[in-house]
C-alpha positions in Angstrom: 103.6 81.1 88.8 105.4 84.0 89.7 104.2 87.5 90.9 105.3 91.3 90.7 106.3 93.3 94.3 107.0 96.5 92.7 107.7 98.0 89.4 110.4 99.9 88.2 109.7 101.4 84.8 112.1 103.8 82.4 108.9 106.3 83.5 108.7 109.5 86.3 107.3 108.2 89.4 104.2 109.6 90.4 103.1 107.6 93.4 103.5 104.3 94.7 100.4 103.3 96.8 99.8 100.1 98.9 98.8 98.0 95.5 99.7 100.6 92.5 102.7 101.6 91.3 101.4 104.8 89.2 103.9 106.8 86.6 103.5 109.8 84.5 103.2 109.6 80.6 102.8 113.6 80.0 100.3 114.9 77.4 98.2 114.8 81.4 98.2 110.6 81.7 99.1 108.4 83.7 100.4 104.7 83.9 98.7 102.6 86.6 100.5 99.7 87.4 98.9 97.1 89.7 101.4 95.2 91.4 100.6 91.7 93.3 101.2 93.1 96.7 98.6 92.8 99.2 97.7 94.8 102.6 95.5 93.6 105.6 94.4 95.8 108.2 96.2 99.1 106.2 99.5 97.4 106.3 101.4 95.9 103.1 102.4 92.3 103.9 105.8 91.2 102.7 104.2 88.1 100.4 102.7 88.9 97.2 99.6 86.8 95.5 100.7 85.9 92.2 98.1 87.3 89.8 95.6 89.3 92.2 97.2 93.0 90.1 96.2 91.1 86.8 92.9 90.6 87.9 91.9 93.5 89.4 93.1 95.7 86.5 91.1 93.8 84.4 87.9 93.7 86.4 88.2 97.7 86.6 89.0 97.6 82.7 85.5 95.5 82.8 83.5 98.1 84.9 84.9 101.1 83.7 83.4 100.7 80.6 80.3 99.1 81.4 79.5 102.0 83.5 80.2 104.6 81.3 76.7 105.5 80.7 76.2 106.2 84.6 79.4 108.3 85.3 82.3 109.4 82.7 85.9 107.7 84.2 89.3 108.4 84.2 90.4 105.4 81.5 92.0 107.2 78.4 91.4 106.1 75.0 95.0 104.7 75.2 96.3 106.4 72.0 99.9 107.2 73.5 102.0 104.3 72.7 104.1 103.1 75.8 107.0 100.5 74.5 107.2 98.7 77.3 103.6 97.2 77.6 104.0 95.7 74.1 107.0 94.0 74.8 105.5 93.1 78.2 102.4 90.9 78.0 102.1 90.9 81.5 102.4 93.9 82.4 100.2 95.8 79.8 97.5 93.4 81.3 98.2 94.8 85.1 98.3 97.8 83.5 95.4 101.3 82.8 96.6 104.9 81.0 93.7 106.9 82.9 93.7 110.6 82.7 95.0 112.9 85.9 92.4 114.1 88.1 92.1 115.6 91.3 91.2 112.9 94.5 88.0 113.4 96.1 89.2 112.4 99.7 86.2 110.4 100.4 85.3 107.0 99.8 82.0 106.3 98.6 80.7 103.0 100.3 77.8 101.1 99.3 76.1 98.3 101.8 73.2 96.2 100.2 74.2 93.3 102.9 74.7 93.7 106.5 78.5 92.5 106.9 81.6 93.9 107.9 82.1 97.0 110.1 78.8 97.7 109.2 77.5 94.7 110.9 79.8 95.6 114.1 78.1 99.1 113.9 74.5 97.7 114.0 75.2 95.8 117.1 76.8 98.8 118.9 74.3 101.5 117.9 71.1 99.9 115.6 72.2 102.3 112.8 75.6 103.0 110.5 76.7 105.9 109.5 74.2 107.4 111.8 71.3 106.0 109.7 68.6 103.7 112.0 68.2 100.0 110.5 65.6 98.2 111.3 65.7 96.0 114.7 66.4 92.4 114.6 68.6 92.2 111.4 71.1 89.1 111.9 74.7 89.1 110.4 74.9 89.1 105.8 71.2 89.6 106.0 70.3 91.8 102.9 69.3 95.3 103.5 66.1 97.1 103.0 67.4 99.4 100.2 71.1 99.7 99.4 72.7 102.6 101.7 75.7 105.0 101.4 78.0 105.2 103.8 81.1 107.6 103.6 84.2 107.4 104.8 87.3 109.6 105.3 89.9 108.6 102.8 93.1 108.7 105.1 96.5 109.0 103.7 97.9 106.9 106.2 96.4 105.2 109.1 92.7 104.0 109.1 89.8 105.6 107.2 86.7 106.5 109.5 83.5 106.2 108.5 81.5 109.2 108.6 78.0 109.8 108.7 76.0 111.6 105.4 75.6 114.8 107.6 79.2 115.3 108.1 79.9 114.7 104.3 77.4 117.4 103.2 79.1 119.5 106.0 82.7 118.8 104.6 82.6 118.1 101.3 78.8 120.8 100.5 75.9 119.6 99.9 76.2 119.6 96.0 79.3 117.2 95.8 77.6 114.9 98.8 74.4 114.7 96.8 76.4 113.7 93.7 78.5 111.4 95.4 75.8 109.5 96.5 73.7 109.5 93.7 76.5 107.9 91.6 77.4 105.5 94.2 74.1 104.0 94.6 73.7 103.9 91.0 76.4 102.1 90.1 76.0 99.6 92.9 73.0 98.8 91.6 74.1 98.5 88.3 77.4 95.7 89.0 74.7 94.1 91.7 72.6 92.9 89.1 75.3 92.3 86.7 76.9 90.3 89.5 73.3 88.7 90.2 73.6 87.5 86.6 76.8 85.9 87.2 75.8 83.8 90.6 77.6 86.3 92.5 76.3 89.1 95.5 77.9 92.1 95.5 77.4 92.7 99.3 79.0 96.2 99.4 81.8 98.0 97.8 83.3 101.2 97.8 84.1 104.1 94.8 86.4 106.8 94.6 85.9 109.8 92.6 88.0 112.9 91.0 87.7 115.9 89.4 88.8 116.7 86.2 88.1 119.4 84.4 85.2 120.9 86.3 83.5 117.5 86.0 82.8 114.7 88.7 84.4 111.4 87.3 85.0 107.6 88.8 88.4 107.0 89.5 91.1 104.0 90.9 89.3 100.7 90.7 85.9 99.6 90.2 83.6 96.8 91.7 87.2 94.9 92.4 87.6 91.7 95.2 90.3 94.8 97.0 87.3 97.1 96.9 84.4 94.8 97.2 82.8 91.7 98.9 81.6 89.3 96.7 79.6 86.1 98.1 78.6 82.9 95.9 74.9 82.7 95.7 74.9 79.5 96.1 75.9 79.2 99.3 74.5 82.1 100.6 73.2 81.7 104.2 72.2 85.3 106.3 72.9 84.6 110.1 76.6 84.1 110.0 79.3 85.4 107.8 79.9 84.4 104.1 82.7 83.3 102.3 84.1 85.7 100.1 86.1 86.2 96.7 88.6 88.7 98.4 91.3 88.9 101.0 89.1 88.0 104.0 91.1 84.6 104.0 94.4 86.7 104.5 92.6 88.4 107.6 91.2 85.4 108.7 94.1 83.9 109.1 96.4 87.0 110.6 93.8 87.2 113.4 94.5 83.4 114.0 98.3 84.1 114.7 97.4 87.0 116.9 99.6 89.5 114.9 99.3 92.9 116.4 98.4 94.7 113.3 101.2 97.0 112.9 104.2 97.0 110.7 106.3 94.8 109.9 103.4 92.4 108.6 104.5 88.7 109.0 105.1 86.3 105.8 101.6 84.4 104.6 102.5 80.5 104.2 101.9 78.5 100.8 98.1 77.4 101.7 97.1 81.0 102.5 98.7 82.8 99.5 97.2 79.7 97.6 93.7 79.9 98.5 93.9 83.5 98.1 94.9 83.7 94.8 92.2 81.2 93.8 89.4 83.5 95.1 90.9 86.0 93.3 91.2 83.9 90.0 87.4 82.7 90.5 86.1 86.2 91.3 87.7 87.4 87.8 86.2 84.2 86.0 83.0 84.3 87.3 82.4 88.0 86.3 83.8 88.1 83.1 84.2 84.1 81.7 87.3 84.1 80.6 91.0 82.9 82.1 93.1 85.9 83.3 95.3 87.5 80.5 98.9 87.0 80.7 
């Protein structure tokens, strides 16, 4: 078992995020790389998970083209041959030629649950994102309709989350309509896939570009990094859920009382262990098949 920090590739740079290692191709591509680093709390820990870029690449391979229908995507039709994914089994599976587009710098969250710092907001205020809620909602309790929350995509430091107002202010009216129109439409759409599977998709958020004059989905899609998934199963509103994505990491960096700023400290064996299997289980669940690799 091993896993992959960072990636150095015979390729231009183009960026190097907190989980992506992105290069240029020319001919208006790119090469995203997922890498198995983690971050908790907007810092990247020192320990990778050994598998978690694998699976998310493939999840957003999944989604990106079930959802074509809803929204066009960045995914190209992956015509330019790159040598070193077919020498490289591994890494053409962490791996997505997309097509460049211009970051909308906003993510697009979807709630259907009541979890998260959208539960914390409901106790403070009754509302998030400046939308009322009913009273008397307890902790994962499933919403009355799905709702779309913004947030500010910040290049470093903490995204805020914003209300719709202030979206429609920043962004015009058009583009905030759109966004959420999309959003909520392709929530719905993994939610019952999801559903189908034995898993609740309890919120998740989108990022979108422009390319060409045209609104299209962008990053990852319906992933455990960008989404909370909870087993049906064991599903029980009044108290948080266990879920298929990092919350393990956070649970247990709030349990050594680490200050939340860089450096991050090294995860033990047990935690990067039981992380990696919610990660392996979220992929298997959702599409039925062992990770490729």
């Amino acid at each position: 078992m091993s896993a992959i920090l960072s990636t150095s590739l015979s390729l231009p740079l183009h960026s190097r995020g907190k989980v992506r290692d992105t290069y240029e191709l020319g001919n208006d591509e790119l090469l995203m790389v997922a890498t198995d680093r983690i971050s908790a709390f907007d810092v990247v820990l020192p320990t990778p998970i050994p598998d978690k870029g694998r699976v998310l690449t493939q999840l957003s391979l999944f989604w990106f083209k079930q959802t074509g229908h809803i929204v066009p995507n960045h995914l190209a039709e992956q015509r330019q041959a790159v040598d070193v994914l077919a020498l490289d089994q591994d890494l053409a599976a962490r791996s997505l030629q997309v097509l460049r587009a211009e970051p909308i710098m906003y993510e697009c969250v979807v709630r259907g649950y009541l979890s998260g710092s959208g539960w914390k907001e409901y106790q403070r205020t009754g509302s998030i994102a400046g939308d009322p809620l009913p009273a008397g909602l307890r902790e994962s309790d499933r919403l009355p309709e799905p709702i779309f929350t913004p947030a500010t995509k910040a290049l470093t430091g903490h995204d805020e989350n914003i209300s719709r107002s202030r979206l429609e202010s920043e962004a015009g009216a058009d583009l905030a309509r759109q966004l959420e129109r999309l959003s909520l439409a392709l929530y719905l759409f993994g939610a019952e896939e999801a559903l189908r599977r034995g898993l609740i998709l309890a919120d998740t958020k989108f990022e979108f570009g422009m390319r060409q004059g045209r609104l299209i989905l962008i990053d990852e899609v319906m992933t455990p990094d960008s989404s909370r998934f909870w087993d049906i199963e064991s599903f029980q509103p009044g108290q948080p859920q266990p879920s298929f994505d990092k919350q393990y990491v956070r649970d247990y960096l709030e349990e050594v009382g680490w200050d939340k700023r860089p450096p991050g400290p090294p995860l033990p064996e047990d935690v990067v262990g039981g992380t990696r299997q919610r990660y392996l289980e979220a992929h298997d669940r959702l599409l039925g098949a062992n990770v490729p690799g």
